[in-house]
C-alpha positions in Angstrom: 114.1 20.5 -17.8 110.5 19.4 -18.1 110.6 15.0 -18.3 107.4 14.8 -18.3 105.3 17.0 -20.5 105.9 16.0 -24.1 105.7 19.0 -26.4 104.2 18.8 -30.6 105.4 21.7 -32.4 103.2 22.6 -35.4 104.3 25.2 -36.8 106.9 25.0 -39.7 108.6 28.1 -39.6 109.6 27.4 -35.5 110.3 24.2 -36.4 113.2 25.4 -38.8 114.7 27.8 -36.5 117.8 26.2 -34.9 117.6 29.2 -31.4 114.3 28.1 -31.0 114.5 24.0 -31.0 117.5 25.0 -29.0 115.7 26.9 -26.4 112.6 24.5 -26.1 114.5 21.5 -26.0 116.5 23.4 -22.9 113.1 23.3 -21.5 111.8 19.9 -22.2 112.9 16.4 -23.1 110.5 14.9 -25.5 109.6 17.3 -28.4 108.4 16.6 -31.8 109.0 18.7 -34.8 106.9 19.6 -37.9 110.4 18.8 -39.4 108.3 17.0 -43.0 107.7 20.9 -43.6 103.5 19.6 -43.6 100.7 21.2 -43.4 98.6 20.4 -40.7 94.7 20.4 -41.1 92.3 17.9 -39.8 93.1 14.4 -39.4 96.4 15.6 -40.3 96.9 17.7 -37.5 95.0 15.6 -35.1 97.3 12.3 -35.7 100.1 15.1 -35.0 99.4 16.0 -31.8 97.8 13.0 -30.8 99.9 11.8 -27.2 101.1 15.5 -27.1 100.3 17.5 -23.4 101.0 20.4 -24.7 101.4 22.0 -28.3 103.0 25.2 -29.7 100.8 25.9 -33.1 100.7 29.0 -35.6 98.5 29.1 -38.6 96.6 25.6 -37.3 93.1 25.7 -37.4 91.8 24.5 -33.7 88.7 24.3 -33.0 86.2 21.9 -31.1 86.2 19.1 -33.5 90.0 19.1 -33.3 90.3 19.4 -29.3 87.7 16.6 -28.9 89.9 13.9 -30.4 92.8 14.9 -28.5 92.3 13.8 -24.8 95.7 14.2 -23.5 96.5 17.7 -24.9 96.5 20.3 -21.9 98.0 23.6 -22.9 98.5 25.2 -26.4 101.2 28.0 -26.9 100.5 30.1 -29.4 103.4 31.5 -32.1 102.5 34.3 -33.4 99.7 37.2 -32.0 96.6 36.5 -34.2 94.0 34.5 -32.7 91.6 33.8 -35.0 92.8 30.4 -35.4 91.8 29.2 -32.1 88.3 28.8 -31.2 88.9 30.0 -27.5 85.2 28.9 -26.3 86.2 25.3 -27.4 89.6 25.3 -25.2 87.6 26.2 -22.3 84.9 24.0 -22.8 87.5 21.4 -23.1 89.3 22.6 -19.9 92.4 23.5 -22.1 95.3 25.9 -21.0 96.2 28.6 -23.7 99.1 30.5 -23.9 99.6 34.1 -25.2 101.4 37.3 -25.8 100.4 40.1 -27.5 102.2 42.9 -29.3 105.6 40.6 -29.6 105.5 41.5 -33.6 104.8 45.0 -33.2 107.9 46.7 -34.7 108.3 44.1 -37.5 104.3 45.0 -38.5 104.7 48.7 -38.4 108.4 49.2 -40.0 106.2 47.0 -42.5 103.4 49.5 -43.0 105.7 52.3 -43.4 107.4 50.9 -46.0 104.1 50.2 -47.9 103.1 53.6 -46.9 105.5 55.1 -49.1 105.9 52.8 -51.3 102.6 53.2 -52.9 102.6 56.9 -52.3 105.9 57.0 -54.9 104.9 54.6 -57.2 108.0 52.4 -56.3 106.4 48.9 -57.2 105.3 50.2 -60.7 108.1 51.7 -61.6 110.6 48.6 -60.8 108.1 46.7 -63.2 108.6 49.7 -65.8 112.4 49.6 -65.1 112.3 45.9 -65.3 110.5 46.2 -68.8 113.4 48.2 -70.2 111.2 51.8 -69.5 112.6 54.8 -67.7 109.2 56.5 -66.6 109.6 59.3 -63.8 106.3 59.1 -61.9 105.8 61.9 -59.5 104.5 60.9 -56.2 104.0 62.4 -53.1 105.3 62.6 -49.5 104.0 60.9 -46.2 105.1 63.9 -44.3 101.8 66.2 -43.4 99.3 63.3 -44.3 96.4 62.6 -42.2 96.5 58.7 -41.2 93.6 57.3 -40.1 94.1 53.9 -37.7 91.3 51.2 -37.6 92.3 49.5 -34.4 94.4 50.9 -32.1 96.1 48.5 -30.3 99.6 47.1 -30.4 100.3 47.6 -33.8 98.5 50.8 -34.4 100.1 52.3 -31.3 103.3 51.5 -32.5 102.7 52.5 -35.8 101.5 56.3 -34.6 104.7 56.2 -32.9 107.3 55.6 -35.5 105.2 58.1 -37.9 105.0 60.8 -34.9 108.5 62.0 -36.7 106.6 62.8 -39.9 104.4 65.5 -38.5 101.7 63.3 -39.8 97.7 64.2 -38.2 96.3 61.2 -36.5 92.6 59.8 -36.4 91.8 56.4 -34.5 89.1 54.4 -34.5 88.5 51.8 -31.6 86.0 50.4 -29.3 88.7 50.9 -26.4 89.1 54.9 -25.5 93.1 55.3 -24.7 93.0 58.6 -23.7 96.4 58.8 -22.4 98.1 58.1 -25.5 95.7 59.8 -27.5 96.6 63.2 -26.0 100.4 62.1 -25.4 100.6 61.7 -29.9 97.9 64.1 -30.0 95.3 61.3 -32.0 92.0 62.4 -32.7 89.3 59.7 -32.0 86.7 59.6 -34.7 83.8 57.1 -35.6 85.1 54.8 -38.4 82.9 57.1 -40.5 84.7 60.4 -39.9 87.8 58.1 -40.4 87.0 57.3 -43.7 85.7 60.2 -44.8 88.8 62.3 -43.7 92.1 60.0 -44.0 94.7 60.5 -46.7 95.9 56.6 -46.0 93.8 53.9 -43.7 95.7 51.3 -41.7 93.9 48.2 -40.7 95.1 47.0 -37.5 91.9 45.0 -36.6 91.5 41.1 -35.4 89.4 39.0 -37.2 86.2 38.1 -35.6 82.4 38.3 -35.8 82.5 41.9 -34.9 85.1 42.7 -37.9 84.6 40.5 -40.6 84.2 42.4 -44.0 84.4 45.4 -41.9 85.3 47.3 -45.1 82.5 46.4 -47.1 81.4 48.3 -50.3 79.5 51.2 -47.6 82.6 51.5 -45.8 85.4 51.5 -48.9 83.4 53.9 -51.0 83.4 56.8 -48.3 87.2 56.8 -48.7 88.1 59.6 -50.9 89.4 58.7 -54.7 93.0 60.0 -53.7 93.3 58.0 -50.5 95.2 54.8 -49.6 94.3 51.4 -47.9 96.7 49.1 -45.9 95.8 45.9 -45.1 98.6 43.9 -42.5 96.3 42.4 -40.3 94.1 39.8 -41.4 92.2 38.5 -44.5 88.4 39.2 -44.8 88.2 42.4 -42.7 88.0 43.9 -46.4 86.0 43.5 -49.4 88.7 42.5 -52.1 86.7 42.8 -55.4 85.3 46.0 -54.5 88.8 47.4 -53.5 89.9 45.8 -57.4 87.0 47.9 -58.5 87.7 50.9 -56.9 91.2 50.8 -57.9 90.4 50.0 -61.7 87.5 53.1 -61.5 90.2 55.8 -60.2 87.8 55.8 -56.7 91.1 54.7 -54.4 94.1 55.9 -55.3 96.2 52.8 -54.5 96.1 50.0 -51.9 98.5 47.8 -50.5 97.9 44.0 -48.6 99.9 41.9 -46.7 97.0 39.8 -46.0 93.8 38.2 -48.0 91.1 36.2 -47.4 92.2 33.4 -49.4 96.0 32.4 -49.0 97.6 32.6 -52.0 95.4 35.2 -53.2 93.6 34.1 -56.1 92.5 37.2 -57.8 95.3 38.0 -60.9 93.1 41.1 -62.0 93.4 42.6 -58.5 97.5 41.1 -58.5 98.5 42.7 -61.5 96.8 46.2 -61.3 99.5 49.2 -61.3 98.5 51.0 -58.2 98.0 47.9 -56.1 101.1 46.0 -54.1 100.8 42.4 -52.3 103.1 41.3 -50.4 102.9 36.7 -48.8 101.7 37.5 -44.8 105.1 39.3 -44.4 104.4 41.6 -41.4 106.0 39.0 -38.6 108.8 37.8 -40.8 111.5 39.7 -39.1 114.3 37.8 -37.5 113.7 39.7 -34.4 110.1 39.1 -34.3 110.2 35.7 -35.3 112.3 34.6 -32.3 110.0 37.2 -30.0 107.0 35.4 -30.9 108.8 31.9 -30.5 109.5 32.8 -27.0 106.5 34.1 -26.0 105.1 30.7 -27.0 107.4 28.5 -25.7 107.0 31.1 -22.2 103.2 30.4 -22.9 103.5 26.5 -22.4 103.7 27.5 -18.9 102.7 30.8 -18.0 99.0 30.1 -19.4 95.3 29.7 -18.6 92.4 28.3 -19.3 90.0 31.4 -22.1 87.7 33.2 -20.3 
């Protein structure tokens, strides 16, 4: 048990889960919890973690303004696998130890995506509103099985995601800056530019991190090259897409249906996009498993000591 390090927990959701304030408080003796349910932005979060050495946070925004005010923080664990949240060249200008795992929510993301998958491909959320309504509509939809599904970011997520839908004799196309060769010819994936991708997919997953490089990636160029019968996935992160122009796509018959478990403003704040028939949202559900809840809790309490300072 650590007496000496004292420990600021952020995030909400970790702080309400009774195996993980067990486990950390196995590990150390003085821990605070975000136990006021708060959330913590600026000042806020600063006063927080002021005193703290080390810090488990989540959705927290931390970035140099932040780290400069807090002297005696050394090492931040990070819950969850997104790190947009963290401005990694601020932690290592500030000498600052980071903790990380990737890929710990992997399964919870892609059982996620599969369920969308088919969910828009049968109409289910429309038709629970028609049965809800009193109607009785049959709407004919359409199988996954023999669909070609094209993958924007093949890493943890969209590895594991070819994976599970390797069963459904689906074709694969990929699209990433990283060539994985092996697994491509192990799930027979066909790497494409995110042109061919586009152009050719029956549904597009978005399994991208959010940075400079893939910010509004699907802009109006890139969203009207989709065919008008395809569908889009978004369970990564807000702002890789151009919400409107999806809302106008879906409203013009141009995309068939899409499906987000993420936007760029959270709550999303669009009701015309909300309330179309052929589009589904779900509230940033893709790591709310039990199991990968308490996988991404370990990995950063694990990260409060097996970490190190960004490259």
């Amino acid at each position: 048990m650590n007496k000496i390090d004292s420990v600021a927990v952020c995030s909400r959701s970790f702080s309400r889960n009774t195996i993980l304030r067990k486990e950390l408080l196995s590990r150390y003796t003085n821990v605070i919890f975000n136990d006021a349910g708060l959330k913590l932005e600026g000042a806020a979060l600063v006063k927080f973690l002021s005193g703290a050495t080390k810090a488990i946070t989540a959705l927290e925004i931390i970035d140099d303004k932040v780290l400069s005010q807090l002297p005696d923080l050394k090492v931040i664990g990070k819950y969850g696998v997104g790190k947009d949240m963290i401005d990694l060249r601020a932690m290592k200008s500030h000498g600052k130890y980071f903790g990380w795992t990737g890929g710990v929510n992997k399964r919870s993301v892609s059982e996620m995506v599969v369920s969308l998958i088919i969910s828009m491909l049968r109409h289910f959320p429309v038709a629970q509103r028609d049965v809800i309504a009193g109607g009785w509509k049959h709407r004919v939809g359409g199988l996954l099985s023999g669909r070609t599904l094209g993958i924007v970011g093949c890493g943890f997520v969209g590895k594991d995601l070819i994976q599970l839908l390797h069963a459904w004799d689906c074709k694969f196309l990929a699209h990433d800056l990283i060539d994985f060769d092996d697994f491509y010819k192990q799930y027979n994936v066909e790497p494409v530019t995110l042109t061919d991708l586009l152009k050719r997919s029956d549904i597009v997953s978005l399994h991208l991190p959010l940075d400079e490089s893939t910010q509004n990636i699907m802009d109006v160029k890139n969203l009207r090259l989709m065919k008008p019968s395809a569908i889009l996935i978004n369970a990564a992160r807000g702002g890789l897409v151009d919400e409107t122009e999806v809302k106008n796509m879906l409203i013009e018959n141009q995309l068939a249906a899409a499906a987000f478990d993420v936007f760029s403003t959270e709550p999303p704040e669009d009701n015309e996009l909300l309330l179309l028939d052929n589009f589904f949202a779900t509230p940033h559900l893709g790591g709310s498993s039990q199991e990968a809840i308490l996988a991404m809790g370990m990995a950063a309490i694990d990260g409060l000591d097996n970490c190190s300072i960004p490259d």
